[in-house]
C-alpha positions in Angstrom: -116.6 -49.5 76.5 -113.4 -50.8 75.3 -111.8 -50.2 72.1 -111.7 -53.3 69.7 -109.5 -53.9 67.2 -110.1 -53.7 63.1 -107.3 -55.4 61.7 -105.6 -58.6 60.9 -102.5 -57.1 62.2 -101.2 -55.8 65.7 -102.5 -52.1 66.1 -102.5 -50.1 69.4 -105.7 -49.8 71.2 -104.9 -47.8 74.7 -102.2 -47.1 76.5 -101.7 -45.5 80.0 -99.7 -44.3 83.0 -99.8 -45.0 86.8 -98.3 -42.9 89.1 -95.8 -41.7 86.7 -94.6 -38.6 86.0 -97.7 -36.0 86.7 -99.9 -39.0 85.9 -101.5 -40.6 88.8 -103.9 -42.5 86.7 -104.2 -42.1 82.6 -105.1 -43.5 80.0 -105.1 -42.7 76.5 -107.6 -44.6 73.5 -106.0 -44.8 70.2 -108.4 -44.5 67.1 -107.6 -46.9 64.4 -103.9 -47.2 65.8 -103.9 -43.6 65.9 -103.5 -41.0 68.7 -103.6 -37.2 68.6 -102.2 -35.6 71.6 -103.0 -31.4 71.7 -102.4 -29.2 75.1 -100.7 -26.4 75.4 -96.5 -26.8 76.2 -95.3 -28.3 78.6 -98.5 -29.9 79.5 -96.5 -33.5 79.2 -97.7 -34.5 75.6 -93.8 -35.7 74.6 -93.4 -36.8 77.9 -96.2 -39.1 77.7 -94.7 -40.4 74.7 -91.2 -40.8 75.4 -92.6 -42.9 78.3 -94.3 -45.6 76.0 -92.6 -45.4 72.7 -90.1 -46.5 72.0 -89.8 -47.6 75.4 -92.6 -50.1 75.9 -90.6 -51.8 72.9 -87.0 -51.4 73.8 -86.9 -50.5 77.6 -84.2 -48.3 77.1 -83.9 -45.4 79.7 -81.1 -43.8 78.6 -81.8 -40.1 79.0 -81.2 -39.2 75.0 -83.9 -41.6 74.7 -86.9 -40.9 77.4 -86.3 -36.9 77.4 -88.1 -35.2 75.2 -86.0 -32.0 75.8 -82.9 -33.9 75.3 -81.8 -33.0 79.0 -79.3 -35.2 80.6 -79.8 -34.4 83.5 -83.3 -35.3 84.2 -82.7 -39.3 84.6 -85.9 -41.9 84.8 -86.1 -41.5 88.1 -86.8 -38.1 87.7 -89.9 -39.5 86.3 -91.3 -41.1 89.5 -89.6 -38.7 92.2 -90.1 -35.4 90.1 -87.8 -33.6 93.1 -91.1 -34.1 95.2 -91.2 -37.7 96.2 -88.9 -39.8 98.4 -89.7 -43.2 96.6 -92.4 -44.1 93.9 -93.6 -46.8 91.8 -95.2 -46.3 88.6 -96.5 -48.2 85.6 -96.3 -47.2 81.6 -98.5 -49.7 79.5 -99.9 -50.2 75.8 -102.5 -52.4 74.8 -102.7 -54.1 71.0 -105.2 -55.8 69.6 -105.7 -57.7 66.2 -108.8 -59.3 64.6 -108.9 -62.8 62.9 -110.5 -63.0 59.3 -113.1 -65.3 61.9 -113.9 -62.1 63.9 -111.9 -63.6 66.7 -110.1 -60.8 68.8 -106.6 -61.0 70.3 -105.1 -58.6 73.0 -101.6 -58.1 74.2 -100.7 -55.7 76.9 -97.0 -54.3 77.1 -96.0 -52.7 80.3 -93.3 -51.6 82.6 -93.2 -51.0 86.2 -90.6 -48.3 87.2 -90.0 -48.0 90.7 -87.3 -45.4 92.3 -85.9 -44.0 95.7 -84.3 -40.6 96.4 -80.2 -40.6 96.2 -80.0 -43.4 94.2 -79.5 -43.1 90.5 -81.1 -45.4 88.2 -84.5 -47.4 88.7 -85.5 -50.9 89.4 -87.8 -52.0 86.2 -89.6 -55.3 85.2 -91.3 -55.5 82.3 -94.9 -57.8 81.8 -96.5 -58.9 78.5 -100.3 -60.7 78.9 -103.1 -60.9 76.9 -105.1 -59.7 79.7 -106.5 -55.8 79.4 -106.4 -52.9 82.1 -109.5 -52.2 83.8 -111.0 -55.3 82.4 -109.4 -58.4 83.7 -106.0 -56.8 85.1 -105.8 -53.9 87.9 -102.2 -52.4 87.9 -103.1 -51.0 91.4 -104.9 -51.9 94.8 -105.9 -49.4 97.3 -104.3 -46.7 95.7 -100.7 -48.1 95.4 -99.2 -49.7 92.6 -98.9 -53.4 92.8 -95.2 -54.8 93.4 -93.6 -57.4 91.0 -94.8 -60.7 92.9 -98.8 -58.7 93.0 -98.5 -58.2 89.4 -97.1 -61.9 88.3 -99.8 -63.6 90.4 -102.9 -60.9 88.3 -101.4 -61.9 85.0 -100.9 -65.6 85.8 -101.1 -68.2 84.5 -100.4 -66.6 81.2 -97.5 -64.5 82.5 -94.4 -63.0 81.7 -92.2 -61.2 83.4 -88.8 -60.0 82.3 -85.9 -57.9 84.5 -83.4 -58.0 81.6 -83.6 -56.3 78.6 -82.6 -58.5 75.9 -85.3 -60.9 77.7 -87.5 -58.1 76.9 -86.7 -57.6 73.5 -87.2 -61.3 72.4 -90.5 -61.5 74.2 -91.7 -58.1 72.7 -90.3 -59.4 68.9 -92.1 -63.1 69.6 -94.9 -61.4 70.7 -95.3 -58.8 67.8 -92.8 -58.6 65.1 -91.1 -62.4 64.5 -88.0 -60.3 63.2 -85.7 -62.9 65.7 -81.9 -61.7 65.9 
């Protein structure tokens, strides 16, 4: 069962991670916009994260920001290929939810697909935003694999978007959430 939300305002619900990092498939249920992480070190608790927030808010993969440990030399890609893979697409995602006085519920899913290949630097991203939820009415993956950018516009479509830049990004994620503008 799905987690509904409680409040008149925005609150995360679940997040998750597709073939990212040690993840192959993840997710994580927030309680009351909370969520408590314990493992022992190392087991990816930062990691996890550092791979949805900030991110998910400002797509920034500058190593300072998505490290936990603060080492530069573990890019994004590092992420996906771990030293292990030749090429790899994965998907970090958070879901919100907010409840009208009416008892009408809203959802809105952030996510980012990452994809990389071995000896280059850098990644390819594109970021979605839909009111559509994982595992309910949107599959990130078929067979196995990750879907590509066209495979995810046509599951979130009609109502969605899709955005390669980064200041696209940040309007949609401020329309969508915060109304700060500029």
């Amino acid at each position: 069962m799905l987690p509904e939300p409680g409040r008149l305002r925005w609150q995360p619900l679940r997040s998750g991670l597709v073939d990212l990092y040690r993840y192959d498939q993840q997710e994580f249920v927030f309680e009351d916009g909370r969520l408590l992480l314990r493992g022992n070190n190392g087991t990816g608790k930062s990691r996890v994260l550092a791979l949805q927030l900030p991110f998910l808010l400002d797509g920034e993969t500058a190593p300072h920001r998505l490290e936990p440990d603060g080492d530069t030399a573990k890019r994004v890609e590092w992420n996906l290929l771990m030293d292990r893979q030749e090429q790899r697409r994965g998907i970090t995602w958070i879901e919100f939810g907010r409840r009208e006085e009416s008892g009408q519920c809203h959802y809105l899913t952030l996510g980012c697909t990452l994809s990389a290949v071995k000896g280059r630097t850098g990644v390819q991203k594109w970021f979605f935003i839909t009111p559509k939820r994982v595992g309910l009415d949107l599959q990130l993956h078929e067979n196995q694999v990750v879907l590509s950018k066209e495979r995810l516009k046509a599951a979130i479509a009609p109502e969605c978007q899709v955005h390669d830049t980064l200041d696209g990004w940040r309007q949609a994620v401020d329309h969508a959430l915060f109304h700060l503008g500029a």
